[in-house]
Gaussian input, Z-matrix of N, CA and C with variables (Angstrom, degrees):
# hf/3-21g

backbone

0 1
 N
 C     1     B1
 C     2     B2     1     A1
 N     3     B3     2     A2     1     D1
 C     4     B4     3     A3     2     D2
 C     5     B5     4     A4     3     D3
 N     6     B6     5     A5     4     D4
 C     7     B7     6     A6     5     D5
 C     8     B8     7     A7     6     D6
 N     9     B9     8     A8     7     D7
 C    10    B10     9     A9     8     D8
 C    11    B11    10    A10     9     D9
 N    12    B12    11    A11    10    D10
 C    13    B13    12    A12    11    D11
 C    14    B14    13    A13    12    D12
 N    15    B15    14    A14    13    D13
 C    16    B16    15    A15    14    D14
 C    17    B17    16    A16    15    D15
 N    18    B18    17    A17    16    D16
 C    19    B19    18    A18    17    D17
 C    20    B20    19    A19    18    D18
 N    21    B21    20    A20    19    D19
 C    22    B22    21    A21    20    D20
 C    23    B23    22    A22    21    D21
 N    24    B24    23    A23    22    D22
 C    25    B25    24    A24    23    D23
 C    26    B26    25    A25    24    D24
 N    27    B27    26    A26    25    D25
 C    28    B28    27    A27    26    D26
 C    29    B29    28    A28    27    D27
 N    30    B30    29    A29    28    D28
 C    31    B31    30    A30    29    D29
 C    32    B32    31    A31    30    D30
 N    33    B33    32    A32    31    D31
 C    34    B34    33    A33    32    D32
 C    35    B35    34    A34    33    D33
 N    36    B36    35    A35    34    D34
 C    37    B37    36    A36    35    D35
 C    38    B38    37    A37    36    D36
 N    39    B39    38    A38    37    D37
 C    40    B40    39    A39    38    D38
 C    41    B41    40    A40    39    D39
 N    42    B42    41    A41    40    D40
 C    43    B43    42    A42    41    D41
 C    44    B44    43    A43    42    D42
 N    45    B45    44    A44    43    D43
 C    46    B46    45    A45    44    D44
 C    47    B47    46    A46    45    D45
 N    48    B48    47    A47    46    D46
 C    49    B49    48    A48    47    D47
 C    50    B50    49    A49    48    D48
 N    51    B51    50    A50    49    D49
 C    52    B52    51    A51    50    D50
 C    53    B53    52    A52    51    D51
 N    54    B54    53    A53    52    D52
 C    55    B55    54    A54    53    D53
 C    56    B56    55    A55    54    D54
 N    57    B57    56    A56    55    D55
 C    58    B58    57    A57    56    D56
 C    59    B59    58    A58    57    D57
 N    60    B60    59    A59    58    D58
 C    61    B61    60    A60    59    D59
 C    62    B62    61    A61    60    D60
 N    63    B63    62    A62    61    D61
 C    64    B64    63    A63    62    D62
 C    65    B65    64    A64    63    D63
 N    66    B66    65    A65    64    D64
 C    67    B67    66    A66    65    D65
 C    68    B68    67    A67    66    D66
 N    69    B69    68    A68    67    D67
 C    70    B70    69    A69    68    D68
 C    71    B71    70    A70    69    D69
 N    72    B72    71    A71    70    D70
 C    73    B73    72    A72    71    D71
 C    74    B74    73    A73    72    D72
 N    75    B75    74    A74    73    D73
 C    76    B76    75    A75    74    D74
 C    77    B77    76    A76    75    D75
 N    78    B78    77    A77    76    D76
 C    79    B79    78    A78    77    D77
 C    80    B80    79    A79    78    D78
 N    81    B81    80    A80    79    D79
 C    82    B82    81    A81    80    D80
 C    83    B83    82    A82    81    D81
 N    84    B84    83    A83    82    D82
 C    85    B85    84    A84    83    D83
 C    86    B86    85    A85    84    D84
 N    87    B87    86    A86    85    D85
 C    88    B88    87    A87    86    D86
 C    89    B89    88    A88    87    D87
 N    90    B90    89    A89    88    D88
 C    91    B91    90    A90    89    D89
 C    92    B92    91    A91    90    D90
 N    93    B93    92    A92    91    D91
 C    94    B94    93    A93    92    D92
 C    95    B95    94    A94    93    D93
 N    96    B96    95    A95    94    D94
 C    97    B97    96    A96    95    D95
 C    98    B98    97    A97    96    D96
 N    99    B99    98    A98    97    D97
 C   100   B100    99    A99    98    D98
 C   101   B101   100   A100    99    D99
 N   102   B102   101   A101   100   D100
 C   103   B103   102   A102   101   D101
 C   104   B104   103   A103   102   D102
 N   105   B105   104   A104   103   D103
 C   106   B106   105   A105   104   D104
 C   107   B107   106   A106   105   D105
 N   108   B108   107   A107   106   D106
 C   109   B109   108   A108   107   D107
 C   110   B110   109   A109   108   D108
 N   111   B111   110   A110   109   D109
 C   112   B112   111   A111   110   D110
 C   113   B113   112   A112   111   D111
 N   114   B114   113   A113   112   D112
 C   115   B115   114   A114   113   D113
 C   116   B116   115   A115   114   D114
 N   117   B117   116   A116   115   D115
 C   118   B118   117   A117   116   D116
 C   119   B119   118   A118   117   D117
 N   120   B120   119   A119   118   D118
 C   121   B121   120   A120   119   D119
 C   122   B122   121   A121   120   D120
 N   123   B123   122   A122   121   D121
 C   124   B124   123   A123   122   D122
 C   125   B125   124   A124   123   D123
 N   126   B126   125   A125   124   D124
 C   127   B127   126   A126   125   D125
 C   128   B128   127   A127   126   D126
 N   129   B129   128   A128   127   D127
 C   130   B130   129   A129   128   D128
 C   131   B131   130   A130   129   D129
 N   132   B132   131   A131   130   D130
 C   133   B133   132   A132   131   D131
 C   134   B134   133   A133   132   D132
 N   135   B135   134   A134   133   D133
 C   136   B136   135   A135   134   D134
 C   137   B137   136   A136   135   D135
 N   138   B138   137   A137   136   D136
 C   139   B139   138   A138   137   D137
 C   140   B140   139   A139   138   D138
 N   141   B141   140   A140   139   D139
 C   142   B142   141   A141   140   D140
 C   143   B143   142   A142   141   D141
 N   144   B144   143   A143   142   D142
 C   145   B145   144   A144   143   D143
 C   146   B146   145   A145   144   D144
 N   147   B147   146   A146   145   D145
 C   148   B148   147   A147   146   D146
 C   149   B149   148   A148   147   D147
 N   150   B150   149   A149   148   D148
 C   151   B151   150   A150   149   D149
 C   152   B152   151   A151   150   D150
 N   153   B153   152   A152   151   D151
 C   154   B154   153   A153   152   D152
 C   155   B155   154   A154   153   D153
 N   156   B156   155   A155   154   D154
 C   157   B157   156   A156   155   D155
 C   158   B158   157   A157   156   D156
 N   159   B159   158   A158   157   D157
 C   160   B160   159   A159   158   D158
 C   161   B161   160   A160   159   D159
 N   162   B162   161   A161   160   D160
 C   163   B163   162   A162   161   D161
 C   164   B164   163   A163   162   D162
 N   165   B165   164   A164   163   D163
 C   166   B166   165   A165   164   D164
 C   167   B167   166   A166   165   D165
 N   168   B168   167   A167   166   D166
 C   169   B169   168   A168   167   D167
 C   170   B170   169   A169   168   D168
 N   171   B171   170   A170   169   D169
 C   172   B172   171   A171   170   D170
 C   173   B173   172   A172   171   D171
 N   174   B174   173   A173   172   D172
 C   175   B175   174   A174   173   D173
 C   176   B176   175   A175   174   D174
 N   177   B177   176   A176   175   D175
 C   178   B178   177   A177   176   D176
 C   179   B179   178   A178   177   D177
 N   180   B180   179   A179   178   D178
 C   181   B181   180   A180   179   D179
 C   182   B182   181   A181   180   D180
 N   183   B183   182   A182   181   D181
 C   184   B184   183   A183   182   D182
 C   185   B185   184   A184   183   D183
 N   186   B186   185   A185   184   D184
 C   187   B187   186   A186   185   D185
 C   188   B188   187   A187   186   D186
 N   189   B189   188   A188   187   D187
 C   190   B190   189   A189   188   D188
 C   191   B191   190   A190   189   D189
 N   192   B192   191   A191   190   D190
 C   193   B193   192   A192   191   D191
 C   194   B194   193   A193   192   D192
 N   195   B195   194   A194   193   D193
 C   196   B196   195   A195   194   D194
 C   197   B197   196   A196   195   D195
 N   198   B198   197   A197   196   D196
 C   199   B199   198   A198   197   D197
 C   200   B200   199   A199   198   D198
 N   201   B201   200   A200   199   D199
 C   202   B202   201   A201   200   D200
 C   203   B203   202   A202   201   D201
 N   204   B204   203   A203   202   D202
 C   205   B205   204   A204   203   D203
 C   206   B206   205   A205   204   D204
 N   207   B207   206   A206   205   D205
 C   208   B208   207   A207   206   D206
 C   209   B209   208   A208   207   D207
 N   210   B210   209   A209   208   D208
 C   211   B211   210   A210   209   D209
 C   212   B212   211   A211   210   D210
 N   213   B213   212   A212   211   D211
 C   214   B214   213   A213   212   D212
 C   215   B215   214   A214   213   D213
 N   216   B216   215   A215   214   D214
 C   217   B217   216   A216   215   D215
 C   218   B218   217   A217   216   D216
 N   219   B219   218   A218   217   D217
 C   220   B220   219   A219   218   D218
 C   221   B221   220   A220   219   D219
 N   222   B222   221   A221   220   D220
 C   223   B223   222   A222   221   D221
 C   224   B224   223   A223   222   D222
 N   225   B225   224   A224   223   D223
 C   226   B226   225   A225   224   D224
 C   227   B227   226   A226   225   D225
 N   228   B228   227   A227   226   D226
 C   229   B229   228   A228   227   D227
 C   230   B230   229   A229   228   D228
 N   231   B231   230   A230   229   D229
 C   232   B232   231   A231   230   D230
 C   233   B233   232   A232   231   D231
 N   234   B234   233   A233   232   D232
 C   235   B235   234   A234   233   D233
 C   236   B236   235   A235   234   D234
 N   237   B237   236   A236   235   D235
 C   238   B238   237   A237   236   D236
 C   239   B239   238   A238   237   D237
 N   240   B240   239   A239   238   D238
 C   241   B241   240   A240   239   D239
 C   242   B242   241   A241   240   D240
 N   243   B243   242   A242   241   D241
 C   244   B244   243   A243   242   D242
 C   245   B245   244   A244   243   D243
 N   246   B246   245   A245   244   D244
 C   247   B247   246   A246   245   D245
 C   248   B248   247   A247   246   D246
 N   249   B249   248   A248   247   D247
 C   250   B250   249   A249   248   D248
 C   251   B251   250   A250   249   D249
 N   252   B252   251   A251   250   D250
 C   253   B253   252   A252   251   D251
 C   254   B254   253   A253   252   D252
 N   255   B255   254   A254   253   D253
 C   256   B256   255   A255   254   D254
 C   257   B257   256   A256   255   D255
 N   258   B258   257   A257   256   D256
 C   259   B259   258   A258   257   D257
 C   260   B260   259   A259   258   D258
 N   261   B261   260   A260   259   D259
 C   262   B262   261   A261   260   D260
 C   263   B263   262   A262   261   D261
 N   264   B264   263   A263   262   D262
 C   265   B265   264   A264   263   D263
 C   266   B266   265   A265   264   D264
 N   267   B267   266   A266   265   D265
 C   268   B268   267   A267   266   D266
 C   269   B269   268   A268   267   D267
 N   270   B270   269   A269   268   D268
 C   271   B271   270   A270   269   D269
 C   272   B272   271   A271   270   D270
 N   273   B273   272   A272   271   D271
 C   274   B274   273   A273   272   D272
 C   275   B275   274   A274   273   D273
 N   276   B276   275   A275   274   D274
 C   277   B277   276   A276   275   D275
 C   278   B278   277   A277   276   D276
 N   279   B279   278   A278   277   D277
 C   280   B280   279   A279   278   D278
 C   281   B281   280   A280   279   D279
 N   282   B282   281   A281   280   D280
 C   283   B283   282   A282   281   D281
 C   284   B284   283   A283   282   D282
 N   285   B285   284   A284   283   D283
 C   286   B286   285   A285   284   D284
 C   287   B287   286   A286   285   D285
 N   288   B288   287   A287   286   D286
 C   289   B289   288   A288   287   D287
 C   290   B290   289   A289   288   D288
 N   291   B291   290   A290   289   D289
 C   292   B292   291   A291   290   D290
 C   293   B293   292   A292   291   D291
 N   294   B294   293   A293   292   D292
 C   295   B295   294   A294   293   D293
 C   296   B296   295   A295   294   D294
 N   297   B297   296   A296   295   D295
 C   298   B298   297   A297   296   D296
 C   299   B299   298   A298   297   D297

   B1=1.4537
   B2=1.5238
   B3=1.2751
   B4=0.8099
   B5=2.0917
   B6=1.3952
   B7=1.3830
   B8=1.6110
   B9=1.4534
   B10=1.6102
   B11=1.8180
   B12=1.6227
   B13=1.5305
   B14=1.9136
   B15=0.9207
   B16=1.9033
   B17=1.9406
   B18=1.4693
   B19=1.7436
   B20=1.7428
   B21=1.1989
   B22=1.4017
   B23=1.5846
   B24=1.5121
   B25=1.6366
   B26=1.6798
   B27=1.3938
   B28=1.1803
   B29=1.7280
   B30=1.6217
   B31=1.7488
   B32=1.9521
   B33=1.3667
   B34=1.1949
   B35=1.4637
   B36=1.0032
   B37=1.5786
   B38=1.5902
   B39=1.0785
   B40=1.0979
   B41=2.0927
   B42=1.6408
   B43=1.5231
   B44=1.2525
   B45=1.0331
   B46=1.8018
   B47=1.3742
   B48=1.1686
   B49=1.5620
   B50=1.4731
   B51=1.4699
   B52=1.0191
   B53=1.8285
   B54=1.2368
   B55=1.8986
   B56=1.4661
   B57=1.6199
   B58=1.3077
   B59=1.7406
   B60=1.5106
   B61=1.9850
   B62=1.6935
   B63=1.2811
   B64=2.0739
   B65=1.6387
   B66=1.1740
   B67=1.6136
   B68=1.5528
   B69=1.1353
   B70=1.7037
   B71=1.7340
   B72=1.5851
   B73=1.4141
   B74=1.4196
   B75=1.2087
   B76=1.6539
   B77=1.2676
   B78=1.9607
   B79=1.9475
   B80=1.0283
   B81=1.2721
   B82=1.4026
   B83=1.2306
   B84=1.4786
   B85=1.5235
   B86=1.6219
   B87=0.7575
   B88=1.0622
   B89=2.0108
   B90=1.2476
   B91=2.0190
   B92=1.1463
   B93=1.5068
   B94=1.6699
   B95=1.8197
   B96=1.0156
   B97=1.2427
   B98=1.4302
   B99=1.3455
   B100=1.7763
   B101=1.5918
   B102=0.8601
   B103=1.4770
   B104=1.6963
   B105=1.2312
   B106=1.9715
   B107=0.9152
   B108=1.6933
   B109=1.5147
   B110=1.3650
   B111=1.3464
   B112=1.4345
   B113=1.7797
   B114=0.9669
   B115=1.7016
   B116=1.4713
   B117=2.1173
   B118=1.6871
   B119=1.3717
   B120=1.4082
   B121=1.6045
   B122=1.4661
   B123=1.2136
   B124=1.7580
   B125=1.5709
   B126=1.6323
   B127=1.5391
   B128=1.5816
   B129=1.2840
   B130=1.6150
   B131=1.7523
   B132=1.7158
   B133=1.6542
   B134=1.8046
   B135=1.4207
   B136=1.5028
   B137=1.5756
   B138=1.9067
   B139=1.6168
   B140=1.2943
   B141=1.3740
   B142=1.2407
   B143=1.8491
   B144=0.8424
   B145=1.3066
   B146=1.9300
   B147=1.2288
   B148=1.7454
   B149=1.7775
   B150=1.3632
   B151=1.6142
   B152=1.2740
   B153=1.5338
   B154=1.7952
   B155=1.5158
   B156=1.8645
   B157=1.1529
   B158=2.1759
   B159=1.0435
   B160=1.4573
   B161=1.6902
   B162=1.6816
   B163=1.7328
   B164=1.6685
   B165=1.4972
   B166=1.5365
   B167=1.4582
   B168=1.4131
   B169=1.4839
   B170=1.7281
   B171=1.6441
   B172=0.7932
   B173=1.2804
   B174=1.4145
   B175=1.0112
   B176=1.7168
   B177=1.5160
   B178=1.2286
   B179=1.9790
   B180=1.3404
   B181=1.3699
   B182=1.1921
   B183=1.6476
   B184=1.5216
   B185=1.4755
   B186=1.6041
   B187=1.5120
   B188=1.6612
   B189=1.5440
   B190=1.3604
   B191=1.5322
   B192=1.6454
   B193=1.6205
   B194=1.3707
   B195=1.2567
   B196=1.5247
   B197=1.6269
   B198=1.2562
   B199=1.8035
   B200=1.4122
   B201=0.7627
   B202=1.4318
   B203=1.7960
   B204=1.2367
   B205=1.4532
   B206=1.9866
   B207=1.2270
   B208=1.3299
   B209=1.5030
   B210=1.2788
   B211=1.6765
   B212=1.1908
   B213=1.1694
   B214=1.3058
   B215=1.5357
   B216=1.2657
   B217=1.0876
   B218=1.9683
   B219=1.3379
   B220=1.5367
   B221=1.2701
   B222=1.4232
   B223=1.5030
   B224=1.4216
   B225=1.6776
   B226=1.3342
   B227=2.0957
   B228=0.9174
   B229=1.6373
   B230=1.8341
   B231=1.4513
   B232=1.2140
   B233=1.3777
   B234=0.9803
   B235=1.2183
   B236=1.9466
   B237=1.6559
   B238=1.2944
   B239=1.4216
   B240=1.6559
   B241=1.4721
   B242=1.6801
   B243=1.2048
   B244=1.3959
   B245=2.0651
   B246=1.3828
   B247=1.1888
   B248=1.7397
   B249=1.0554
   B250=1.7195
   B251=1.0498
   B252=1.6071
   B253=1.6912
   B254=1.6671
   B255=1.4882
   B256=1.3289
   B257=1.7337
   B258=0.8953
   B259=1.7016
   B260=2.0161
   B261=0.9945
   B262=1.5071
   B263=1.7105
   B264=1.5306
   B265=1.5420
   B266=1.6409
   B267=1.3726
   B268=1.1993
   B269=2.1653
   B270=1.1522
   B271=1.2663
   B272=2.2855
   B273=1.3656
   B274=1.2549
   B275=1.5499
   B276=1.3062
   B277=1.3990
   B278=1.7648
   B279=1.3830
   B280=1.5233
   B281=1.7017
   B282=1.1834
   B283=1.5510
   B284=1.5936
   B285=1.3547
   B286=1.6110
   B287=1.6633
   B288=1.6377
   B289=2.1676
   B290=1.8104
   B291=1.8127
   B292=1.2932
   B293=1.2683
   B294=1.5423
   B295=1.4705
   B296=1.8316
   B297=1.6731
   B298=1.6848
   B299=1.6848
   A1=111.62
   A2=132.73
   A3=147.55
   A4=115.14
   A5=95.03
   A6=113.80
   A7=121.31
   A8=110.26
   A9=114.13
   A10=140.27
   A11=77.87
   A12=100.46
   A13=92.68
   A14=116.59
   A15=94.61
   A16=84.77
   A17=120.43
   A18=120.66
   A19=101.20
   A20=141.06
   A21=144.76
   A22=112.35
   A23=104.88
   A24=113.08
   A25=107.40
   A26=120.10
   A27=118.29
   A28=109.59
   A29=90.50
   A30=103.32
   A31=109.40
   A32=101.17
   A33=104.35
   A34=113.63
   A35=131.01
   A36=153.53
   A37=92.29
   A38=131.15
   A39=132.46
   A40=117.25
   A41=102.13
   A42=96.48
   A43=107.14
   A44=128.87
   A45=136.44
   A46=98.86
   A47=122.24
   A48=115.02
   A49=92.12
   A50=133.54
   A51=129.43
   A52=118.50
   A53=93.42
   A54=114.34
   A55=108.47
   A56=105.85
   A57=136.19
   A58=109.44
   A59=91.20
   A60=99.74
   A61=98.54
   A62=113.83
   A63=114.66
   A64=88.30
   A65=130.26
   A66=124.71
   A67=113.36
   A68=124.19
   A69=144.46
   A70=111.65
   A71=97.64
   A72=109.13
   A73=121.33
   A74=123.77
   A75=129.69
   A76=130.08
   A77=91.58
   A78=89.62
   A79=115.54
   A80=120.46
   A81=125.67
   A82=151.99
   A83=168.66
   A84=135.64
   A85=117.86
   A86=128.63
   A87=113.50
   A88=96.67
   A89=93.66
   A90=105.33
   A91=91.98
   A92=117.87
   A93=132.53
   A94=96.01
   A95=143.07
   A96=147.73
   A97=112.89
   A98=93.34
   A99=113.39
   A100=95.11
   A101=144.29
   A102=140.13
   A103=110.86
   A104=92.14
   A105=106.59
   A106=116.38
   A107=112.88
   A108=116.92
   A109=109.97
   A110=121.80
   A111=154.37
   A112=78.98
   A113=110.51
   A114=120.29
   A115=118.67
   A116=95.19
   A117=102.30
   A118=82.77
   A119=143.13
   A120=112.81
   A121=124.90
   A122=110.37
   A123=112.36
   A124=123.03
   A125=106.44
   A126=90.51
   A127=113.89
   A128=123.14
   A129=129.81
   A130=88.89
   A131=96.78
   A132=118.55
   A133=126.23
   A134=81.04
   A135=126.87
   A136=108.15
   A137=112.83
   A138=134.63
   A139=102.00
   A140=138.36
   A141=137.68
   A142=103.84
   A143=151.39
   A144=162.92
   A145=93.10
   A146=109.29
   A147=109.69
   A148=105.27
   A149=105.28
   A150=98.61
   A151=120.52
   A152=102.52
   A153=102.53
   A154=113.88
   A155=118.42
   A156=117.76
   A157=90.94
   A158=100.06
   A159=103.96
   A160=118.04
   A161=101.93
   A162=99.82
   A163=90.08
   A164=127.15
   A165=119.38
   A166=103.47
   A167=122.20
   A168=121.87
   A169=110.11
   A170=126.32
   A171=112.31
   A172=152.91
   A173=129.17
   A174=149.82
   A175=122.61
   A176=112.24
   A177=126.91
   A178=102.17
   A179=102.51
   A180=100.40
   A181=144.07
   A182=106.72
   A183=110.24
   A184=107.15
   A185=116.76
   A186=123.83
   A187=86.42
   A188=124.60
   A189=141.08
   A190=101.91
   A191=121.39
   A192=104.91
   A193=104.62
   A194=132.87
   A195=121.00
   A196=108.71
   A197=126.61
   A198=144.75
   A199=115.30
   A200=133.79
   A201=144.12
   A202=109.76
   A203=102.36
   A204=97.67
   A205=102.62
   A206=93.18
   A207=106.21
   A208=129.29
   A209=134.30
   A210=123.21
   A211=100.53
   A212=141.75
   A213=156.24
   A214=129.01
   A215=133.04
   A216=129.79
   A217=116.43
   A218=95.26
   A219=100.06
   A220=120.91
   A221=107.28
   A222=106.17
   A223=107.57
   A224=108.97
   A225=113.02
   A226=106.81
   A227=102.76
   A228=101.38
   A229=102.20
   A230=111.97
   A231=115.33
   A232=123.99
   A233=137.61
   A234=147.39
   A235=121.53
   A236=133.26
   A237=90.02
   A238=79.60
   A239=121.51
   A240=135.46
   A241=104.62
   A242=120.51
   A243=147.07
   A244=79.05
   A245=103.42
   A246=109.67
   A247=131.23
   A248=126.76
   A249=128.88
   A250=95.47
   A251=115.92
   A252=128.08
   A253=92.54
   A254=131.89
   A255=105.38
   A256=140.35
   A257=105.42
   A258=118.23
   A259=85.39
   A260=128.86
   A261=125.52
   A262=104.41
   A263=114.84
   A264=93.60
   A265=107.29
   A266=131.83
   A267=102.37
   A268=104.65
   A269=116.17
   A270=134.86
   A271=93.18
   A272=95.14
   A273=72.41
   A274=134.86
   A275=120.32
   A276=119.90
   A277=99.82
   A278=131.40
   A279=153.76
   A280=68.05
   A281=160.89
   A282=155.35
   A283=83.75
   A284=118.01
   A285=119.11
   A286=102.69
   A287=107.28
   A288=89.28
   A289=95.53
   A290=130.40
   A291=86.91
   A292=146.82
   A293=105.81
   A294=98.89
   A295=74.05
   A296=87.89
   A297=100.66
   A298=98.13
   D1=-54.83
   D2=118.36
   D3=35.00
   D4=-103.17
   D5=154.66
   D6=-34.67
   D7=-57.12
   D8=149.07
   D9=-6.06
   D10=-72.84
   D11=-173.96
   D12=-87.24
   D13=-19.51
   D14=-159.26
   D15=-86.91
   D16=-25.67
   D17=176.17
   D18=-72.51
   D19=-41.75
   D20=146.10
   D21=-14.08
   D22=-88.12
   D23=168.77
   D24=-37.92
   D25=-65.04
   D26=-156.21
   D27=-52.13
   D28=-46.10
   D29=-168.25
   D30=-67.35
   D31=-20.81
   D32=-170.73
   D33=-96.96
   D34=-0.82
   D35=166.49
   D36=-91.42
   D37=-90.53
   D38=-166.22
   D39=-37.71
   D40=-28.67
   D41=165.51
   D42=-107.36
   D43=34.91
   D44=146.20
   D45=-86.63
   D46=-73.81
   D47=-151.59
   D48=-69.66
   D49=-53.25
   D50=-169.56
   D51=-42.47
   D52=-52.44
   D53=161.18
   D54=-22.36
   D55=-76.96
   D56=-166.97
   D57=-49.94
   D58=-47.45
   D59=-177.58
   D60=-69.56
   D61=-42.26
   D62=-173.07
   D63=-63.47
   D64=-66.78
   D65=-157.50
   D66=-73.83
   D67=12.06
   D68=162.14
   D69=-82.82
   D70=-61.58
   D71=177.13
   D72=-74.73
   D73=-9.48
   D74=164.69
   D75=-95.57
   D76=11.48
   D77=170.28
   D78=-50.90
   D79=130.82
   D80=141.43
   D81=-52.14
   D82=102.08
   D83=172.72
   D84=-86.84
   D85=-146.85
   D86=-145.65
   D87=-130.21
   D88=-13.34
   D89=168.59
   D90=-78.63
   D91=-60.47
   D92=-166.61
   D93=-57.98
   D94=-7.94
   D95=174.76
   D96=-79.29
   D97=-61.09
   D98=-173.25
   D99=-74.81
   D100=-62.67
   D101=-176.04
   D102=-37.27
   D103=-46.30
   D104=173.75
   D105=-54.15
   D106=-41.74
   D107=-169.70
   D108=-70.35
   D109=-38.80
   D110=-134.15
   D111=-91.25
   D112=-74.04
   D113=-169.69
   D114=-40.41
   D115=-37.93
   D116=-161.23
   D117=-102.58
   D118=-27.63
   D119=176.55
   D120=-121.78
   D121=92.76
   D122=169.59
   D123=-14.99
   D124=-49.06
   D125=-176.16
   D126=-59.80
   D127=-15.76
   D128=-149.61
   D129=-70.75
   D130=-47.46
   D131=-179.79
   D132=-39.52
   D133=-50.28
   D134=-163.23
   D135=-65.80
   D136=-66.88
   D137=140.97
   D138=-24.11
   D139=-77.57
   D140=-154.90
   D141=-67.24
   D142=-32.81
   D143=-126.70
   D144=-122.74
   D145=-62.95
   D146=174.32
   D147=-54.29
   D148=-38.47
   D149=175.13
   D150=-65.37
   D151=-26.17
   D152=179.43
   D153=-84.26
   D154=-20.95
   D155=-167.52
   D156=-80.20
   D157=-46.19
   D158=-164.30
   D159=-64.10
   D160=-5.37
   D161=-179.44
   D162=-114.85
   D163=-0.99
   D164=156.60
   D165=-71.78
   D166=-57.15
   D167=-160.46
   D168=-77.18
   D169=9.50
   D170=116.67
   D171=-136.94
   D172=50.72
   D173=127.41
   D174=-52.86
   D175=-19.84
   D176=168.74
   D177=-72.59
   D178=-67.18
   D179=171.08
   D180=-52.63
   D181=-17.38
   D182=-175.84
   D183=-98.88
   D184=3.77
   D185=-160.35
   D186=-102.10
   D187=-25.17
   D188=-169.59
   D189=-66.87
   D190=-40.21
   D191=170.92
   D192=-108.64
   D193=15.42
   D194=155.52
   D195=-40.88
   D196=169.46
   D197=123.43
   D198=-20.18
   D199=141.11
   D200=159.63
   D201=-113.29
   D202=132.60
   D203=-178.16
   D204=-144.14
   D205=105.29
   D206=169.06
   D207=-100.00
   D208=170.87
   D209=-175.64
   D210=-173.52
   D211=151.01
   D212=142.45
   D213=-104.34
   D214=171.70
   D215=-160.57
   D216=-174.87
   D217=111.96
   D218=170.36
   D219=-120.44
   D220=-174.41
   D221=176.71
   D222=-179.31
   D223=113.21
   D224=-166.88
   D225=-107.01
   D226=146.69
   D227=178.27
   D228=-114.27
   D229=149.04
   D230=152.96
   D231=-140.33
   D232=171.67
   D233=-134.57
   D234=-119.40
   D235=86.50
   D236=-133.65
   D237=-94.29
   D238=169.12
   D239=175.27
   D240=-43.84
   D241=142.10
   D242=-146.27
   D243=-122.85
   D244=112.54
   D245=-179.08
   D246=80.37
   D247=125.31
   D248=-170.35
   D249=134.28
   D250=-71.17
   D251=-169.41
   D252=105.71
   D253=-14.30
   D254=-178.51
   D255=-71.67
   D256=146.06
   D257=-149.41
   D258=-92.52
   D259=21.92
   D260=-171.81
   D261=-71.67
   D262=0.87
   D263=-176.01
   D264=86.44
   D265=-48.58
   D266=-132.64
   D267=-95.98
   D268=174.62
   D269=-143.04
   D270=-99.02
   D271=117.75
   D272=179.53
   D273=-57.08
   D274=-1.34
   D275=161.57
   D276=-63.38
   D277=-71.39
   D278=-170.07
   D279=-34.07
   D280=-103.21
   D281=-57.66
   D282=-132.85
   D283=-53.23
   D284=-169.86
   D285=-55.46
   D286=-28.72
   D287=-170.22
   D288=-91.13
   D289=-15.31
   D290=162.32
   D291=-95.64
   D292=37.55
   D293=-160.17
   D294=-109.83
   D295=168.39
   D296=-162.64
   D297=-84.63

């Protein structure tokens, strides 16, 4: 009996401290909380995701009575005849059909 009780004490000391060291190493914070939650319940995921679709769709709508501002842009070059000096504008194709 004896032997009994002193394996009692021993075993029962030993899951105290042991207790004490597991409930040290399983602090939590409080991100490390939310991340847990986040992992173990889809809807949390799910909630969060309709909030993101519903502040796109309207930002979609409020962009709908903004301004619209469109523009385009070209830019053509030509070439003027290389020799004469005349200032006539015209394109050396325009110059190549009047000569005979």
């Amino acid at each position: 009996m004896r032997y009994i009780g002193l394996l009692l004490i021993i075993l029962l000391f030993l899951c105290l401290t042991l207790n004490e060291t597991w409930a040290a190493e399983e602090t939590i914070t409080w991100i490390g909380c939310v991340k847990e939650a986040k992992r173990q319940h889809p809807d949390l995921v799910s909630a969060a995701e309709k909030i993101n679709e519903a502040k796109a769709s309207k930002e979609i709508t409020r962009s709908a009575v903004l301004p619209q501002i469109t523009g385009a842009a070209s830019r053509t070059t030509t070439q003027q005849p290389s020799g004469g000096g005349t200032s006539s504008g015209m394109t050396s194709a325009s110059s190549a059909k009047r000569k005979p």
